[in-house]
N, C-alpha and C positions, 0 to 999 in steps of 0.2 A: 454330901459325901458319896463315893462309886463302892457301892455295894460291891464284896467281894463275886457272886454269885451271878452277878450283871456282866456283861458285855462294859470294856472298860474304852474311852473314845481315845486321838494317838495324844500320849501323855507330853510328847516336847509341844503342843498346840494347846492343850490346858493349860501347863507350864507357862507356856506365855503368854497365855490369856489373862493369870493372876498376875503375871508380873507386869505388863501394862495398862490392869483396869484402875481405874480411883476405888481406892480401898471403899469409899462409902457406898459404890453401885456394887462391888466384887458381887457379892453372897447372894444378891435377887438377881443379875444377870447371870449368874451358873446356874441356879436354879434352873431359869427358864432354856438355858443352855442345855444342861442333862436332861430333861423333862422332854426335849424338842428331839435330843438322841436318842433312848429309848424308844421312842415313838417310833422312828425312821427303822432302827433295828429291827423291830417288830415287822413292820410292812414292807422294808424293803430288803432285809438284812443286812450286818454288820460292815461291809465294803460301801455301799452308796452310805451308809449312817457316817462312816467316818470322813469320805468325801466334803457331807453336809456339813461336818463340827469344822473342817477346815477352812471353807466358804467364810460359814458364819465368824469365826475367831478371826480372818483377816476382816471381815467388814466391820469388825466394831469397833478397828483402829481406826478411829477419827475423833477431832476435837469431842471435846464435851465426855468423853471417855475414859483416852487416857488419861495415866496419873501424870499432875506436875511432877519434874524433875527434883524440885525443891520446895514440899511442900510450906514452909515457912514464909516464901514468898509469892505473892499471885502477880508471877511476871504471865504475860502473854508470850507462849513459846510461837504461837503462829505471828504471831505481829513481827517477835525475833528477828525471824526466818525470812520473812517478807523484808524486814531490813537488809537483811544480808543479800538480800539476792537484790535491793535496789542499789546500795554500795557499790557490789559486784557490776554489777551494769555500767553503773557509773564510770570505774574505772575504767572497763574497758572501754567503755567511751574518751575518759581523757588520753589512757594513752594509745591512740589508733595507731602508729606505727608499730607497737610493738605487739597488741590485739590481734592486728593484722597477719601480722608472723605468726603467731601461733594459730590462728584460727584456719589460715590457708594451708601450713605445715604439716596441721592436726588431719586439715580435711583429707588432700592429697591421701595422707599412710593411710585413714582411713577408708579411702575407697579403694585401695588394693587390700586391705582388710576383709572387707564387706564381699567383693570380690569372690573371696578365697569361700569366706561363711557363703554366698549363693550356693559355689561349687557342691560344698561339701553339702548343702541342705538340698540341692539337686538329684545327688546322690542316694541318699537317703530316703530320698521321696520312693525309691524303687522298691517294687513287691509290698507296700506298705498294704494295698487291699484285700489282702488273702485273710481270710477269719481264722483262720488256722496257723496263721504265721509265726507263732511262736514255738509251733512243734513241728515244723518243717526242716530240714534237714536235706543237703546235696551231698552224698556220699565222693569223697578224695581218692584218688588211688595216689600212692607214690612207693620210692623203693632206693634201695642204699644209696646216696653222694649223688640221689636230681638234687637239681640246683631248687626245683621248687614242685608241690605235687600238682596232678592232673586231673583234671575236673570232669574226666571221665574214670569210668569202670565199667567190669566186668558186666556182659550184656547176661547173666544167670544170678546174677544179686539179688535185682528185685525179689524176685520170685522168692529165692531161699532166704531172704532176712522176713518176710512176712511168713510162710511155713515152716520155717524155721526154729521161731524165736516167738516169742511173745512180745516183743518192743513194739512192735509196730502193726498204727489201724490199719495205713495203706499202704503200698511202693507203686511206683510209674518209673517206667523205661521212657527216656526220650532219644528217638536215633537217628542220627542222619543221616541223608542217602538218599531224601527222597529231593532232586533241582532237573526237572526238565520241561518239555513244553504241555500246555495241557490246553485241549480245544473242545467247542462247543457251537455244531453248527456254523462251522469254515470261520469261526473267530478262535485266533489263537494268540494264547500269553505266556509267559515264562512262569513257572510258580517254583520256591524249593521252600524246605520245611524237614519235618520230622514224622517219623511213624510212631505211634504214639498207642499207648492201650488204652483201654474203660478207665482207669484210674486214674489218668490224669488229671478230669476234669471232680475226681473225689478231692486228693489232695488239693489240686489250686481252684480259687476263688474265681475262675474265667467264667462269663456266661454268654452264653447263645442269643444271636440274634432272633434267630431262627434257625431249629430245632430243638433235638432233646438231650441237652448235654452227657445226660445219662445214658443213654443206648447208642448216640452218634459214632462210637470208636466199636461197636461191637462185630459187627459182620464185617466178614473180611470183602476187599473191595471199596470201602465207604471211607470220604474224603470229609474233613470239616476245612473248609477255605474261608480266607479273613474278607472283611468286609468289601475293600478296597477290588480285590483281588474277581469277587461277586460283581461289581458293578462295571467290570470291564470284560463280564463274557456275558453275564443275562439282562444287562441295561437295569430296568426297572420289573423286570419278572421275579416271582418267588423261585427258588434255583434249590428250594429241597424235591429231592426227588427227582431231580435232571443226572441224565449221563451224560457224563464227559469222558473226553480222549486223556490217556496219559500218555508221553512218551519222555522216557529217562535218556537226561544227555550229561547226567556226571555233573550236574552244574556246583562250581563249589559253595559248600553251605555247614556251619554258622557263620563262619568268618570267611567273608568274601580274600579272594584272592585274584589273582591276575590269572584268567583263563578263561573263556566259555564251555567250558564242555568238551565234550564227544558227540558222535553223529546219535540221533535219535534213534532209539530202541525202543517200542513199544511195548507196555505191561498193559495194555488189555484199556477197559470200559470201568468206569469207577460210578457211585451214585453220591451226589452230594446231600449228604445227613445234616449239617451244620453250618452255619455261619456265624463269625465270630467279628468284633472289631477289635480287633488284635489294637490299633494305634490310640485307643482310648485307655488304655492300660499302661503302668508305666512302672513296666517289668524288663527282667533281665532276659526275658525271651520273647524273640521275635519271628517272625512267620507269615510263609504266606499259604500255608496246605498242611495240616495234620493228616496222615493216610490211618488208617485201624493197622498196629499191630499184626493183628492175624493176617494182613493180607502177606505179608515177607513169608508164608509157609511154602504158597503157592511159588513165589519167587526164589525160593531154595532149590526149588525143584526144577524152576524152569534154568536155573544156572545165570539166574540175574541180578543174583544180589549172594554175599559171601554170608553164608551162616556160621554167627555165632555166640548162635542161640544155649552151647554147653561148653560155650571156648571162656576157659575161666583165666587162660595166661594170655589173654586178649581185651586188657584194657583202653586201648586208646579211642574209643568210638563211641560210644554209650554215656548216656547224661543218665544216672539214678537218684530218686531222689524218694523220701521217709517220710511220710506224715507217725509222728509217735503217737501211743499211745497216750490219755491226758495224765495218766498218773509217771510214765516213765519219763528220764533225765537223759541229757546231753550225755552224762557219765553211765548209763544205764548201754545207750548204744553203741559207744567206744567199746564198752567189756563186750557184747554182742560180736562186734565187728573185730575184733581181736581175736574171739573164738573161732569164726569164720574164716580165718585167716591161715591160723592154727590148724584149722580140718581141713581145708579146701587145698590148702597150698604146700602140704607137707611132703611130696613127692614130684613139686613142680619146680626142676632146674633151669631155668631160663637164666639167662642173664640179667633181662630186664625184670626178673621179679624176688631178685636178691635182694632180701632184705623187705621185702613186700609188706604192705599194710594198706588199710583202711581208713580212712578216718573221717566226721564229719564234717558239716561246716551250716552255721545256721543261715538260714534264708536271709534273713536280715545282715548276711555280712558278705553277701555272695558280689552285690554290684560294686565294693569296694577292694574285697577280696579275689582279683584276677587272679587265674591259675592257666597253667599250659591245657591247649584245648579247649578254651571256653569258648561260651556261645557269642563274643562280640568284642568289638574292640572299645577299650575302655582305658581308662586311667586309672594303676594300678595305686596303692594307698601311699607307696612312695613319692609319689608324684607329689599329693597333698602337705604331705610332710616337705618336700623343697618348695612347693610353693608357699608353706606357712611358715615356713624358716624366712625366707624372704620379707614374706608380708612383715612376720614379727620385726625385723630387722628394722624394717621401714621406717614402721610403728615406733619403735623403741629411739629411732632418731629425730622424731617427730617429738616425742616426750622429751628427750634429753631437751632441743630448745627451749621448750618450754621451762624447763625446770634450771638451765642455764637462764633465761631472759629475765626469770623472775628473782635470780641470785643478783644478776646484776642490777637489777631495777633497788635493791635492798635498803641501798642508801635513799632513792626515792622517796620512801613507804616508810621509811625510817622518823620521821615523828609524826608521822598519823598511826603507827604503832605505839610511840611511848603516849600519845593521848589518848585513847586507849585506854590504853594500861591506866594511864593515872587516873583516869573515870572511872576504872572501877574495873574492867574488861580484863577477864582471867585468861591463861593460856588457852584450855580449851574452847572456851567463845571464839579469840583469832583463829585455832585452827579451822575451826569449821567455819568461819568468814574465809581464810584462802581456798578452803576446797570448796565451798558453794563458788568462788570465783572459777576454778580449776572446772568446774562441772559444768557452769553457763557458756565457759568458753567453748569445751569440749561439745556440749548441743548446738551450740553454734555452728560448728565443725560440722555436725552431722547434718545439719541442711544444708551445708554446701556439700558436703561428703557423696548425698544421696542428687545431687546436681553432675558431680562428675563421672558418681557410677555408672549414669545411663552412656557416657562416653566409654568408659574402662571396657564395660560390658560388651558394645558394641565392636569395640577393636578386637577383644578376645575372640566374637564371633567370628569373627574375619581371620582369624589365623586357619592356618592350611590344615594342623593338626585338628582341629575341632570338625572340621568334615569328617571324620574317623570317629573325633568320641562324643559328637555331638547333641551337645549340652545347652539344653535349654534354657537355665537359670531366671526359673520363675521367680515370680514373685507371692507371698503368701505374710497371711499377719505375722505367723512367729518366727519367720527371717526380720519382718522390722518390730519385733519384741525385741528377738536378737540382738538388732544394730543398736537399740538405745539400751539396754543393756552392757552392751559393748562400748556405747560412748559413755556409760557413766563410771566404768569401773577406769576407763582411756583417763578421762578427768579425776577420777581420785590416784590415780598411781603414777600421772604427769605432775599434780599439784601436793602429793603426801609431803614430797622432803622440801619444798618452799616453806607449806604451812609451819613444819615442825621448826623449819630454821630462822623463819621472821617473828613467828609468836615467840624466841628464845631474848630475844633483845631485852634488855634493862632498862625502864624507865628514866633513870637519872643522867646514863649515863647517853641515854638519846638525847634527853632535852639537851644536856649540856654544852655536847658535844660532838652535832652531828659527824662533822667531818673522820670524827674518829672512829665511828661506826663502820668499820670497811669488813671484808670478808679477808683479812689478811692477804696474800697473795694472791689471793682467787683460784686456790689452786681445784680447788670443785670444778669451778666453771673451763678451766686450762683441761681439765682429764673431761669431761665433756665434749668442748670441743675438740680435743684432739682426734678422740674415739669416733666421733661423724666423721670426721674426715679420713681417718683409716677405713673405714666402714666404704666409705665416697670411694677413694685411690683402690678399694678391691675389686669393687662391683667395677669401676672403670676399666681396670685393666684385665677380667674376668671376660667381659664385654667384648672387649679390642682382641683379648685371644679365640673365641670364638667365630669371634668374625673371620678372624685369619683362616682357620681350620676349614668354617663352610666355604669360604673361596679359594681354596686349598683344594677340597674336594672339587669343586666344580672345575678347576683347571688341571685337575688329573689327566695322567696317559694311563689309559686303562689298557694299552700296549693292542687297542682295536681301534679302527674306527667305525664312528656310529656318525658320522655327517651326513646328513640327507637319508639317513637309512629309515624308511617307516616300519614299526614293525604292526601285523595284522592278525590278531585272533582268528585262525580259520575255523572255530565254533563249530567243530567236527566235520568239517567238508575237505575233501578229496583236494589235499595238497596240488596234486600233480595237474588236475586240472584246471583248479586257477592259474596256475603259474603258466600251462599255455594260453589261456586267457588273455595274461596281462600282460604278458614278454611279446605281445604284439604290437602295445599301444606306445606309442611315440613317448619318449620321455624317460620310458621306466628301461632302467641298466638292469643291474644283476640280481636275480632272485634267489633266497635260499630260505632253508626251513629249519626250526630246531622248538624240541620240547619247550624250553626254559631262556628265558632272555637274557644273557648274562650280566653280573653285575646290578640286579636289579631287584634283589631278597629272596630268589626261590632257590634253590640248589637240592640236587637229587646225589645221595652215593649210593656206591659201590664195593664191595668187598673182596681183592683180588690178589692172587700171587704167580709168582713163576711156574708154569703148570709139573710137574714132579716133586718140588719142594714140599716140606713138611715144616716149614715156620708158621710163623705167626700171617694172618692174611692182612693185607693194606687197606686201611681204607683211602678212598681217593672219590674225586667228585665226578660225573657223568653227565655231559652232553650228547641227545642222541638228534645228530643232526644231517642235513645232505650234504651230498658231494661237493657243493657250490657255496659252503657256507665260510671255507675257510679263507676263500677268493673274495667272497664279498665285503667281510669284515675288516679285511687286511692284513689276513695271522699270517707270518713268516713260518715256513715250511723250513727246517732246518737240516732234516736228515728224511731219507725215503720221498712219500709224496701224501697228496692229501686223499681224504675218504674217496674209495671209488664207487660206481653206480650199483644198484642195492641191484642183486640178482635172486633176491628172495629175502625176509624178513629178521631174518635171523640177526645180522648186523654182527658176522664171523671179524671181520676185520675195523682193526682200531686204529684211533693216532692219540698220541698220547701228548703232553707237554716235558719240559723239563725238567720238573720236579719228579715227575714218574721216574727218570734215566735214576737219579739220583737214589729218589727212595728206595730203589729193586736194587742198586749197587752198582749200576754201567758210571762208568765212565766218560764216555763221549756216543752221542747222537747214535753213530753208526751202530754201536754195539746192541741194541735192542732192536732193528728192524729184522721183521721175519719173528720174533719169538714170540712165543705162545703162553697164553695169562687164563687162568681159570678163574673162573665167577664164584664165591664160594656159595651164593644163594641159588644159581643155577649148574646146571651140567652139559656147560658148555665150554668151546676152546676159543679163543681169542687173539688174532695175528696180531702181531704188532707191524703196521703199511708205513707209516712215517710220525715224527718229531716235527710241535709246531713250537715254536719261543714262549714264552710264555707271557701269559695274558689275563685280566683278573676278571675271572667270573663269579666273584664272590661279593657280598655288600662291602665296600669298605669300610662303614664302623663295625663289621663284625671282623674281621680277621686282619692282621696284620700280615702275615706272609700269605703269600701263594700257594697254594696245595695242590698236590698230586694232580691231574685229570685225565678221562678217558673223554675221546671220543668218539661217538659210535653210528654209523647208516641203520637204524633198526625202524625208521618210517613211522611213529607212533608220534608227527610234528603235531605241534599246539600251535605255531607262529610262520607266518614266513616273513620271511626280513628281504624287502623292496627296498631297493638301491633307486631313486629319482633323479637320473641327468638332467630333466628340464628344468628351466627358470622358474617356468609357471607350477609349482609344488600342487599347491590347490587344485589348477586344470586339471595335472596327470591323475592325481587323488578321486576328482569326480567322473575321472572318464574309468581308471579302478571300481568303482564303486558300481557304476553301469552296468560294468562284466559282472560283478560279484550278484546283484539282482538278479542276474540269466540264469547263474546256476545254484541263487540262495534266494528264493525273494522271499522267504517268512522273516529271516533274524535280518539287520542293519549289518550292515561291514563297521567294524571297532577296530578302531587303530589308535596307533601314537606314533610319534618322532622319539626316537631312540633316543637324540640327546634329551629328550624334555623328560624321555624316564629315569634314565640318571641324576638331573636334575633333583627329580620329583623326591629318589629315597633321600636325599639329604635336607629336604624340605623342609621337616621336623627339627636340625638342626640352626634351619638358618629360623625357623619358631623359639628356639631357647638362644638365640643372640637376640630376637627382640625383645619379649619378654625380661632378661639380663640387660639390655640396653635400658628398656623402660625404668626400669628400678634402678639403675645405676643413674640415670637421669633424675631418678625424683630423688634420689639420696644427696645428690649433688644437691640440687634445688636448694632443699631442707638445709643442709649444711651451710650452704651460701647465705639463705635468710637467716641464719641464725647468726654468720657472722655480719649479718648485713645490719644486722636489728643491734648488738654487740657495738659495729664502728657507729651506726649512728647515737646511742646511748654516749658511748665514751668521746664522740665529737661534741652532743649537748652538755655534759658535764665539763670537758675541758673548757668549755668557749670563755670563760673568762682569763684563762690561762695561753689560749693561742690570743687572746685578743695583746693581754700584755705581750707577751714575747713576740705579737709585731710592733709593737709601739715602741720595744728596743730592739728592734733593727732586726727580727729575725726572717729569715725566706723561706717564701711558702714551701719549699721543698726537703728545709729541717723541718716545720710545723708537721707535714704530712709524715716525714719520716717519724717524726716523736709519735703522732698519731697509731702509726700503723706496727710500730714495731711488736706489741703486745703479741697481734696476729701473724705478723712473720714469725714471731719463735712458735706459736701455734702449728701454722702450717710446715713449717722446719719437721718440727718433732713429730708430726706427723708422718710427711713425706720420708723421715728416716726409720721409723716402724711401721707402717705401711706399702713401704716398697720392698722391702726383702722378706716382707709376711706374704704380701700377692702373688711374690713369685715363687717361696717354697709350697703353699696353701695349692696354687694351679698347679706346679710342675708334679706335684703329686698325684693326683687324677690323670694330667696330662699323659705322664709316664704308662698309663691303665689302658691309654686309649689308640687302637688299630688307625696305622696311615697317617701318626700325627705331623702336625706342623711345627715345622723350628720355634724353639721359646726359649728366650732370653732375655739381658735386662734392658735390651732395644724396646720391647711391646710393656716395658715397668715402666721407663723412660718416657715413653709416648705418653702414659696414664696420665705420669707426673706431672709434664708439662700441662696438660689439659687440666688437673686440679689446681695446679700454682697461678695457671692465666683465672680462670676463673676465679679464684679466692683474692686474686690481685687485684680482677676487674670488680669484686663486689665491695673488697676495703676502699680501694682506691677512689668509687665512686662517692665515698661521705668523706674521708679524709682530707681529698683534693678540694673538695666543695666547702670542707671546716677551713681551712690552710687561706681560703681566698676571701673568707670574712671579712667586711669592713672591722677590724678594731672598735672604732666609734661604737658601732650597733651593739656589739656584745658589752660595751664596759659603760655605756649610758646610761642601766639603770644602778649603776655603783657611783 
């Protein structure tokens, strides 16, 4: 007995300890049970002691142990069991076509399953190695009607929630800012990353190659760079205590973007403290340079970097993050960070900080938990949720077969059920003789499951999107714990309602009367299969609308052209003089320049109105582009004229499009040329020179209409956009490239072909048409073997009934017809609730979505016919094939 005064072991694993030992072992195996926990208690304390009671209570489930079920009789339950599972084999052996169905059906869902489980176990693998992991914390910022919060704050938190408060052991700042070139004895490399304080390396689990994690972020000046990053400036030298060059070009970082930089700015000589192998961790933060913190003081000063170091209404740049204290809660730092919120922000009117808070978010929820601002591009938890809506989908059409093939096999099995029965074989025995069947199948599945996944896997890599969130989907034991787990519960919840429906049969009324043994209507198996095939005709026509939309997009008039146009990151070099460079070399047409590539994800606004007015200010978007840009693209100048040559930087005069005319209140073109527009972030005046047509320089799944725009000569270009008259694209390209080495030979010239960037942002979309194709593909599949396994069943059963009815004259094309009609009203009633379900279910979303595609019941139409040819071509292939029986053969052994 557990002494009150004792440490007590977890009471539901005693519990069941007594309830399945043999009453005559119970009393001396607890014994030595408690006598073994105590002991452990003692030496190791209470947590490993109850670990060990747990261990030990599962291991001494095994024969010789357990109590019989019924002690009254000494059946052998192993011997049972071992029956049931040779039975099971058995059948599936006799009946291979219809084994076959389910076992290929099963596999298929289950490897878009398994799939889904990699992802999500991929995910999770993230930050798992921090010892501290459970009381880390990345502080949110958000504030009234965002769509969602910001995974940055205020760069004065750290500081004040550790001096502050008592919650917290540590805080670390992480900031970006720090992307330019860094060299070492005439080798130079790109590096960006984060400046970073001492306590980074308190809170996370990171450790040093080489140095001292603890003093590497202290002295301002001192750099810790990642492994990778080490071996392509010192080879094989130890590289603590080397100076290196920095020079800051703006590179963008966490999340890369389209752009190189700015020209290099140098911040001085740095000493490298640390080395780290960033790529053997598998964290939500990546890096190729940690700078110290203190070195940004020097940089405040020198006017190289924006201080804001006490700017509390300036959350958008700073990553904070809490190691707590071991005694404080999740709920401990909310009330913290509410008070903070409460003090700091009670005098701060910002727009963007109405309605302002804090909040945190655990480490462990951060790589799934995507926020605006984060350190990378990833798949947000929504993602998982449609792709496991799918999977489920799959899965559950994969089970439906099953659970159809084994309703119709009924009659089959139907008196090796009542003998059985009249042997003595109680309900529950047959149940668990079909689900040992349901679960042999089901591991069946899974070695062919884990056959296809290495394909599933492989194709997934290959999609455009996983360059971006690129997911490695290891492999590890308890992802294949998972899967067989996963396959055994697939086999108990595809085989629960066979069991419970074939073990219900009557004895008497089996023997007597097979034939009469039917499932009445079969109306089970009719909502069955109808429901796959509704399931089938969505994903199809879901599929075929998508498809439309991405070639939609691609055959867009973005009211420009982009044919032959390359455009070129000039990675902070002097515009003007590439462009006489290159306006020399045979081939190249017209050149221009502009910040932002239109139509391509980036967009810059502006905030502006009629200059004396006292309304409300416009927002509207801005291209600051050259004189030559509006001629190379193709934009039709509709009133005034286009940008003219920059006589100093200011970029006093604009051209606007025609949503501007509208929004400011003009009426036609002319009426805005000449008038004057104020900046409301700056204090300046702005002409209005001419009116271009309008043209979309916006993504097109973000925005449906066209909006306002400015455009403006202010000479701050990121791109110039080369227009190529030659044949030879590539020649004029290499002989570009030539020039660009004379007056860049450190960085590589980076380009694209404009249409292949257009292309490119819809790329993602033409990603969720394959994926939606694949699955609409294997739902079909699935459906089709199910009605396939279905006609051949009801061909083998009728065969003595078509053999008669040719033997009185009937044609093989009533035979087929009598055959098939079952599955014509099938596919009917499907085809009539699954066609006007596809198309209100899509036009719904559709209706949500910028720049759609025409949908009507033309792309429902389409679906249909492509489920009715196939449901035709799967009945038709056993039906025609029954219909053509010799008579003789089938009615020979009568």
């Amino acid at each position: 007995m557990i002494q009150n005064n004792r440490p007590s072991p977890p009471r539901f694993f005693l519990r069941f300890f007594r309830w399945f030992c043999h009453p005559a072992l119970k009393d001396s195996i607890e014994g030595d049970l408690m006598e073994f926990y105590y002991e452990r208690c003692n030496a190791s304390g209470k947590r490993k002691a109850d670990l060990n009671f747990i261990v030990d209570v599962v291991l001494l489930c095994r024969p010789g142990i357990i109590k019989p079920s019924q002690p009254h009789h000494t059946i052998n339950h192993y011997g049972m069991l071992k029956n049931y599972c040779k039975v099971s084999i058995r059948n599936i052996r006799k009946y291979k076509t219809f084994s076959f169905i389910n076992i290929f059906g099963l596999s298929v869902a289950m490897s878009v399953c398994m799939l889904v489980m990699l992802m999500l176990a991929d995910q999770r693998s993230y930050d798992q190695f921090h010892e501290k992991k459970e009381h880390i914390y990345r502080i949110l910022s958000d504030y009234e009607n965002s769509r969602q919060p910001y995974a940055t704050s205020p760069f004065p938190l750290a500081t004040a929630l550790k001096s502050e408060y008592t919650i917290a052991e540590e805080t670390t700042n992480l900031t970006p800012g720090v992307g330019g070139d860094i060299t070492y004895d005439q080798q130079l490399t790109q590096a960006a990353g984060y400046f970073a304080d001492p306590g980074f390396f308190r809170v996370f689990s990171f450790e040093l190659e080489e140095g001292n994690k603890y003093t590497a972020l202290e002295a301002p000046n001192s750099v810790v760079i990642s492994k990778a990053l080490a071996n392509q400036l010192f080879c094989d030298a130890n590289p603590i205590g080397k100076i290196v060059e920095f020079a800051d070009r703006k590179l963008p970082f966490p999340v890369e973007h389209i752009g190189g930089g700015e020209a290099a700015v140098s911040w001085g000589s740095f000493t490298v403290t640390g080395v780290i192998d960033i790529d053997k961790y598998r964290s939500h933060l990546k890096f190729d340079i940690l700078m110290s913190a203190s070195t940004q003081t020097q940089l405040y000063t020198d006017k190289r970097v924006e201080d804001f170091s006490n700017n509390w209404e300036w959350y958008f740049r700073t990553y904070t993050y809490a190691l707590l204290a071991s005694d404080k809660t999740e709920d401990d730092l909310t009330l913290a960070l509410n008070d903070l919120v409460a003090r700091k922000y009670a005098n701060i009117k910002a727009e963007h900080t109405k309605g302002f808070k804090l909040q945190p978010q655990k480490l462990a929820d951060i790589q799934l938990g995507l926020r605006n601002n984060d350190t990378n591009n990833r798949m947000p938890v929504q993602g998982y949720y449609f792709l496991g809506i799918l999977a489920l989908v799959i899965m559950i059409s994969a089970c439906l077969n099953y659970t159809n093939l084994s309703i119709a096999r009924a009659l089959t099995r139907a008196k090796e059920i009542g003998v059985r029965k009249v042997t003595g074989a109680n309900k529950k025995s047959l149940v668990v003789q079909f689900l040992s069947e349901s679960v042999i199948t089901s591991l069946l599945a899974l070695a062919m499951a884990l056959v296809l996944l290495l394909f599933v896997k492989r194709a997934f890599k290959g999609l455009w999107i996983n360059k971006h969130l690129k997911f490695d989907l290891p492999d590890s034991v308890e992802v294949y714990i998972g899967f067989i787990v996963f396959a055994l519960l697939t086999g108990l919840l595809a085989g629960i309602y066979p069991a419970f429906h074939l073990s219900r049969y009557e004895p008497v009324r089996v023997l007597k009367n097979i034939g009469s043994i039917g499932i009445g209507k079969l109306g089970m198996r009719k909502v069955l299969s109808v429901s796959q095939f509704v399931i089938s005709l969505f994903f199809i026509t879901t599929s075929i609308l998508i498809f439309n939309q991405f070639k939609y997009f691609l055959e867009f008039d973005y009211g420009f052209t982009s044919a032959n146009i390359v455009n070129i990151d000039l990675q902070g070099n002097d515009y003007r003089k590439l462009a006489n460079e290159w306006s020399s070399i045979p081939g190249v047409g017209t050149i221009s320049a502009t910040n932002i590539v239109p139509a391509t994800g980036q967009n810059d606004n502006i905030q502006i109105r009629r200059s004396g007015d006292q309304g409300d200010y416009l927002e509207a978007g801005i291209l600051h582009t050259d004189e030559n840009f509006t001629d190379n693209l193709g934009l039709k100048v509709i009133a005034g004229k286009g940008l003219p040559e920059p006589t100093d930087s200011s970029g006093r005069y604009i051209v606007v499009n025609e949503q501007m005319i509208h929004a400011l209140g003009y009426k036609h073109p002319a009426e805005i040329i000449g008038q004057v527009l104020e900046n409301k972030w700056r204090d300046e005046a702005m002409t209005v020179v001419g009116v271009v047509e309008d043209f979309r320089y916006k993504l097109l799944i973000n925005e449906h209409d066209i909006g306002p725009l400015v455009m403006r000569n202010q000479q701050d270009y990121k791109y110039a956009n080369v227009k190529i008259v030659s044949a030879d694209l590539m020649g004029t390209i290499a002989k570009m490239e030539s020039r660009w080495k004379q007056l860049d030979p450190t960085h590589p010239m980076s380009y694209e072909f404009f249409d292949d960037q257009l292309a490119t942002t819809h790329q993602g979309i033409f990603d969720i048409v394959a994926i939606l194709g694949f699955i609409a593909f294997l739902s079909v599949i699935i459906a089709c073997l199910g009605m396939l396994g279905m006609a051949t069943y009801t061909a083998e059963r009728k065969k003595k009934e078509v053999g008669i009815r040719k033997v009185l004259g009937a044609e093989n094309f009533r035979i087929a017809y009598l055959l098939s009609r079952e599955f014509l009203k099938v596919l009917a009633i499907a085809i009539v609730i699954g066609a006007p379900l596809s198309y209100m279910v899509n036009n719904l979303w559709l209706q949500k979505f910028p720049n759609r595609v025409e949908f009507g019941f033309g792309t429902v139409f389409i679906g249909t016919v492509i489920l009715l040819m196939l449901g035709l071509l799967t009945i038709g292939s056993q039906t025609i094939r029954a219909s053509r029986t010799n008579p003789v053969e089938s009615l020979r052994n009568d």
